[in-house]
TORKOL-4160 file (C-alpha; in steps of 0.2 Angstrom, whole numbers, padded with zeros to 4 digits, m for minus):
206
<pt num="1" X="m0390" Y="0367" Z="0273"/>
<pt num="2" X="m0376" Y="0367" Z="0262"/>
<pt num="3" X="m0383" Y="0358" Z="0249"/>
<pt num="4" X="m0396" Y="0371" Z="0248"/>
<pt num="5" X="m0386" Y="0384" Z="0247"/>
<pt num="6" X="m0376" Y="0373" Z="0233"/>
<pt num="7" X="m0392" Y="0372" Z="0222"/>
<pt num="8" X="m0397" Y="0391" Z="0225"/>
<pt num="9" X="m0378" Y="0395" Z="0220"/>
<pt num="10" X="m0381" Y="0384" Z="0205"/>
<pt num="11" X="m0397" Y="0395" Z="0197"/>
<pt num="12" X="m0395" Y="0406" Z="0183"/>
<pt num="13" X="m0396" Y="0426" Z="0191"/>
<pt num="14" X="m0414" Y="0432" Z="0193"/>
<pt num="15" X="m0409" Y="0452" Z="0195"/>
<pt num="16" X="m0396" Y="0457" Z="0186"/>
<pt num="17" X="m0381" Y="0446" Z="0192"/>
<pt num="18" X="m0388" Y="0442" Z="0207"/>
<pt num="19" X="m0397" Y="0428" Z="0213"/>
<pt num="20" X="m0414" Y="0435" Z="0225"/>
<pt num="21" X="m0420" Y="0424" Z="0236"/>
<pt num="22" X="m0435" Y="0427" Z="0244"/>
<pt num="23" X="m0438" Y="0419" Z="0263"/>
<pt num="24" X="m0457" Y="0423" Z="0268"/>
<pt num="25" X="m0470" Y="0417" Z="0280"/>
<pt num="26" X="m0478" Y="0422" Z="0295"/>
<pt num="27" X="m0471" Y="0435" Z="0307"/>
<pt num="28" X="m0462" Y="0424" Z="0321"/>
<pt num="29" X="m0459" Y="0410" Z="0309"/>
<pt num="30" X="m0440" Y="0409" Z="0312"/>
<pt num="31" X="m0437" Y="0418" Z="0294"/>
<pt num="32" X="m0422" Y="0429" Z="0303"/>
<pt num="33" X="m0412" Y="0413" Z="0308"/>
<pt num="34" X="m0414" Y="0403" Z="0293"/>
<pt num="35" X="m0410" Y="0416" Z="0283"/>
<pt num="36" X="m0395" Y="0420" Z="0296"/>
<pt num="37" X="m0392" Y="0398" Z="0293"/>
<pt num="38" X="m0391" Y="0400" Z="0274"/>
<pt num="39" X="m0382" Y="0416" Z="0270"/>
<pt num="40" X="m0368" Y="0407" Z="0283"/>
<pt num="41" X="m0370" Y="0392" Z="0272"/>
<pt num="42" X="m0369" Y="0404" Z="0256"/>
<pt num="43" X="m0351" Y="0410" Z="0263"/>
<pt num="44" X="m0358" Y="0427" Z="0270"/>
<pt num="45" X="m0373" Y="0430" Z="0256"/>
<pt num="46" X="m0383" Y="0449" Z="0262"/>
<pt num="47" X="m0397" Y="0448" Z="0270"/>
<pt num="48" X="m0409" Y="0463" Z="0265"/>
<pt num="49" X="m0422" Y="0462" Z="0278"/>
<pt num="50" X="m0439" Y="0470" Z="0274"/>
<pt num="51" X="m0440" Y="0475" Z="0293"/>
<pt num="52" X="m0430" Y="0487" Z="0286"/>
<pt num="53" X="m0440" Y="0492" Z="0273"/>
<pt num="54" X="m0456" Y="0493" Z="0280"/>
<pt num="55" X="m0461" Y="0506" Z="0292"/>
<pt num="56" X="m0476" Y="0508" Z="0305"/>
<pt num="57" X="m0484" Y="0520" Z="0293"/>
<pt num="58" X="m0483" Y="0506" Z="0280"/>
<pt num="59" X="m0483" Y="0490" Z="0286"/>
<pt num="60" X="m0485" Y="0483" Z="0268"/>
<pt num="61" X="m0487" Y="0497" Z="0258"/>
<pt num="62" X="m0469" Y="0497" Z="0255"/>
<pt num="63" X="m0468" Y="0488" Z="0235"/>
<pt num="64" X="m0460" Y="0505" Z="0228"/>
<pt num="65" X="m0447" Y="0509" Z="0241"/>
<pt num="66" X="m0440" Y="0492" Z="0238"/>
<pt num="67" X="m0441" Y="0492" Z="0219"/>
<pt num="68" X="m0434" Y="0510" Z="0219"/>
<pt num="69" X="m0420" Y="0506" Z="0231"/>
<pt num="70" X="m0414" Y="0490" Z="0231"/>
<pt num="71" X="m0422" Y="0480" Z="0213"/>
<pt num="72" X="m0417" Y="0493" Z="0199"/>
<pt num="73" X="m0400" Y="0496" Z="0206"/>
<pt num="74" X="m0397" Y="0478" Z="0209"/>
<pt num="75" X="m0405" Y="0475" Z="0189"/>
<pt num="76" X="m0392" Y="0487" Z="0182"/>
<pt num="77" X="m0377" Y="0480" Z="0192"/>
<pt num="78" X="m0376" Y="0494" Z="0204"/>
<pt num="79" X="m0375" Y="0495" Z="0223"/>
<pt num="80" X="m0392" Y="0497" Z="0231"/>
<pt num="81" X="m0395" Y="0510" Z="0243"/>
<pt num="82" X="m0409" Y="0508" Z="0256"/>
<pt num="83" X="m0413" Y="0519" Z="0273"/>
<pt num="84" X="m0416" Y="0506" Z="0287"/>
<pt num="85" X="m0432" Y="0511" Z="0297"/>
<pt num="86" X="m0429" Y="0513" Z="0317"/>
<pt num="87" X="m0447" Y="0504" Z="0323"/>
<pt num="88" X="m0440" Y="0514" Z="0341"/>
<pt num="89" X="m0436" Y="0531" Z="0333"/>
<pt num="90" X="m0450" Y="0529" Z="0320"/>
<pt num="91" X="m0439" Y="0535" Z="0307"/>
<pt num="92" X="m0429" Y="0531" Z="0292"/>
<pt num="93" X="m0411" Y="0530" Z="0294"/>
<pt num="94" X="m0395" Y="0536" Z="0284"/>
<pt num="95" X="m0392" Y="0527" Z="0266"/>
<pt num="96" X="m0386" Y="0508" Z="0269"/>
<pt num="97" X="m0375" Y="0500" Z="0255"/>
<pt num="98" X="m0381" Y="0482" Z="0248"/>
<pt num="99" X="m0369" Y="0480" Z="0232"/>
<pt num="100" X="m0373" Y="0466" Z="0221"/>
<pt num="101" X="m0368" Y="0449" Z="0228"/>
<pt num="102" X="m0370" Y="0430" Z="0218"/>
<pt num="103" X="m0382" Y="0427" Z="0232"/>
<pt num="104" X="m0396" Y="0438" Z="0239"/>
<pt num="105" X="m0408" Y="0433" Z="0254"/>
<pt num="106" X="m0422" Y="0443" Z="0255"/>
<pt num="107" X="m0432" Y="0441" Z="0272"/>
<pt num="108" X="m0448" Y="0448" Z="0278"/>
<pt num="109" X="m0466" Y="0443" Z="0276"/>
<pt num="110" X="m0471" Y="0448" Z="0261"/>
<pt num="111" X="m0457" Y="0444" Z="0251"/>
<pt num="112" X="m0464" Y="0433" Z="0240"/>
<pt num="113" X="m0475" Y="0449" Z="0235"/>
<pt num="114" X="m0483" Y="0447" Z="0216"/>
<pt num="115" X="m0472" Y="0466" Z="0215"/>
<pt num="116" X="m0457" Y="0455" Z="0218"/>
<pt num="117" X="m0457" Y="0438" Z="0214"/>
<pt num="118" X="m0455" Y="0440" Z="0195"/>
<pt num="119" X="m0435" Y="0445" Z="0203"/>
<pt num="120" X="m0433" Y="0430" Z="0212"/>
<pt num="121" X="m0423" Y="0413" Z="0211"/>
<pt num="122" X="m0433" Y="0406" Z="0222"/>
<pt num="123" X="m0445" Y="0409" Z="0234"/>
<pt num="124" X="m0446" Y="0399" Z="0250"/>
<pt num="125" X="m0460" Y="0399" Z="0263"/>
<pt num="126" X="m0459" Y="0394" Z="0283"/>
<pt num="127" X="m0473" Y="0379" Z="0284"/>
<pt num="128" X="m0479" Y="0388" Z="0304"/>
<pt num="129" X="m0495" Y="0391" Z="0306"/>
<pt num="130" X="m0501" Y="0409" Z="0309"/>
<pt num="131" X="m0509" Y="0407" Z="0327"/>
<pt num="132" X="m0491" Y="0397" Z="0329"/>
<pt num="133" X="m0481" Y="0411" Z="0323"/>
<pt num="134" X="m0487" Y="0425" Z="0331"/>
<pt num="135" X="m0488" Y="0415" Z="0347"/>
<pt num="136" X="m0470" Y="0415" Z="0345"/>
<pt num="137" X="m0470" Y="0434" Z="0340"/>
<pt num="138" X="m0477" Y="0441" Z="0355"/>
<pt num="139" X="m0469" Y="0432" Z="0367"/>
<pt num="140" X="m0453" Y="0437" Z="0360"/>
<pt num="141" X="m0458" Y="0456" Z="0359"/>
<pt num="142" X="m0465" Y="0457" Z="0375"/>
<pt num="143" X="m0481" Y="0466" Z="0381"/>
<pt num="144" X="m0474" Y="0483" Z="0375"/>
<pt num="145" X="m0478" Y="0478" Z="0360"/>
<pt num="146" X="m0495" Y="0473" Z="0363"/>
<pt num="147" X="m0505" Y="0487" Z="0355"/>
<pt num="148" X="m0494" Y="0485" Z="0339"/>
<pt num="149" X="m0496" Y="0465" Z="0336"/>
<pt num="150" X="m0516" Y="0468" Z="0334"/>
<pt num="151" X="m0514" Y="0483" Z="0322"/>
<pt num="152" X="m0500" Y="0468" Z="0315"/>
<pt num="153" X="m0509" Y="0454" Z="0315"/>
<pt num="154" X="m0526" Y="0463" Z="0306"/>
<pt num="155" X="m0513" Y="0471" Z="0293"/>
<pt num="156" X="m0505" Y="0452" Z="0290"/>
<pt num="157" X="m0520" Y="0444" Z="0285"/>
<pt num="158" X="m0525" Y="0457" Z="0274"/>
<pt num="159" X="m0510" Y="0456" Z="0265"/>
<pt num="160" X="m0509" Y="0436" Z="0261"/>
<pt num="161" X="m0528" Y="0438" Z="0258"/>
<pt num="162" X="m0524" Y="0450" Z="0242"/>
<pt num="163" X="m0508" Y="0443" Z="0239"/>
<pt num="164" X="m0502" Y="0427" Z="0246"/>
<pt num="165" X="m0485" Y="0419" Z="0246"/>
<pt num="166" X="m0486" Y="0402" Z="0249"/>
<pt num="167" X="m0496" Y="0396" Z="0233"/>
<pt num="168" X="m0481" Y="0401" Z="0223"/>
<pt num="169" X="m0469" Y="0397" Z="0236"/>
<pt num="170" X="m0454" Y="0384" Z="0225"/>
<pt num="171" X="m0449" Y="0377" Z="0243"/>
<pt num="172" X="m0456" Y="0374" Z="0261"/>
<pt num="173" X="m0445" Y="0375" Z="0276"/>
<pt num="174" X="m0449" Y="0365" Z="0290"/>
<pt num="175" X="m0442" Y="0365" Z="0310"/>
<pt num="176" X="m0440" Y="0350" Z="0320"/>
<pt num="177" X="m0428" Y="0346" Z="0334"/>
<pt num="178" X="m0416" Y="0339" Z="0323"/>
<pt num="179" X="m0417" Y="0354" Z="0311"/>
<pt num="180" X="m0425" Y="0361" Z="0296"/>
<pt num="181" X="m0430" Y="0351" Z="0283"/>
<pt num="182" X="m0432" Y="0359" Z="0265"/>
<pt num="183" X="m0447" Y="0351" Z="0254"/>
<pt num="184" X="m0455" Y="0356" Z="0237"/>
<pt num="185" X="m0465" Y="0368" Z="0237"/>
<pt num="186" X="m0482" Y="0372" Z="0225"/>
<pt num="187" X="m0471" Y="0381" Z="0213"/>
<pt num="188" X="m0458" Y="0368" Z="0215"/>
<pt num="189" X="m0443" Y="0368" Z="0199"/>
<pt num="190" X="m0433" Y="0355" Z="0206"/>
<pt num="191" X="m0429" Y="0341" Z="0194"/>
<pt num="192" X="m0431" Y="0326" Z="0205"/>
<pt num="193" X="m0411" Y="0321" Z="0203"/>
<pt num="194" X="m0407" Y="0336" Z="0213"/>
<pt num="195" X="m0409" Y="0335" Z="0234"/>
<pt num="196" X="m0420" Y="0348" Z="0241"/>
<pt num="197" X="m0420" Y="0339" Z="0259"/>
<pt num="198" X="m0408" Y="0342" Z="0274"/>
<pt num="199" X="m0406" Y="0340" Z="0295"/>
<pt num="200" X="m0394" Y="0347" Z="0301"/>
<pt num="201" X="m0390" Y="0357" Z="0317"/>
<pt num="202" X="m0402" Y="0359" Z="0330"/>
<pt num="203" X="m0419" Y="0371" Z="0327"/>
<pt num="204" X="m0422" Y="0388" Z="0327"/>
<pt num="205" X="m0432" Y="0395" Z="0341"/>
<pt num="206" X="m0438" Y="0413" Z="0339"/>
């Protein structure tokens, strides 16, 4: 992981003078604890997570919140401010702070959106399945949120089907029980004297 976090560290800023990363895939795909892994691994980096962001009214429709309240500032050198959504309360919260950090994570599905990518460091992609994925999702959620992974699931594929991630992904992240492994991706920049590959730790479950 630390190597990683060493070649992200590394990259020439993407959004003013900070390095965005995006972590996308499928919902249930472990993006939350990798992205937990690697920020710990970055020494603390922020992690904007686009549950936040997102809302049950727009599950994806979201592009000019974020660009409004977290990319602009962050491209002039300013502290973002963003309202976390309450998925319980069904309503946006108060202002959060996200000042501008060398590293960024942004996690969520859809953050390899075409809206955003042109922001990003680099974009990495969870290599699980969908049906894997949100087999994972809905047993962590539970049957209260039965009703809600249908609308979900509909609403996913409509979104990778009119703008996908993973074709412009730089690097895949797999799991296995010795841990992730980190591999090139379709849009891979890599040179090949730099190690894009780790184990460490054991896997995420989620």
């Amino acid at each position: 992981m630390h190597r990683l976090a060493s070649a992200l560290q590394s990259l020439p800023p993407s959004c003013g003078p900070v390095r965005l990363v995006g972590v996308d895939g499928h919902a249930g795909s472990g993006k939350t604890t990798f992205a937990g892994r690697l920020a710990t691994a970055l020494g603390g980096a922020p992690v904007l997570h686009l549950d936040d962001i997102a809302s049950h009214a727009e599950l994806f429709a979201w592009t000019g919140r974020l660009l409004t309240q977290v990319i602009e500032p962050l491209g002039r050198g300013d502290t973002a401010h963003y309202r976390p959504y309450d998925w319980r309360a069904r309503a946006f919260g108060p202002p959060r702070p996200l000042p501008p950090a060398p590293v960024i994570l942004v996690e969520g599905v859809g953050a390899g959106r075409r809206a955003l990518r042109p922001f990003l460091t680099r974009l990495l992609w969870m290599e699980v399945s969908p049906e894997e994925s949100w087999t994972r999702g809905r047993l962590r959620d539970g049957t209260e949120q039965r009703d809600f992974w249908v609308e979900w699931v509909r609403a996913e594929r409509a979104h990778f089907a009119d703008d996908p991630s993973r074709p412009y992904s730089d690097l895949l992240v797999t799991q296995s029980q010795k841990g992730y492994e980190v591999l090139p991706g379709p849009e891979n920049t890599f040179g090949p004297d730099q190690v894009v590959t780790h184990r460490e730790g054991p896997s995420a479950v989620c």
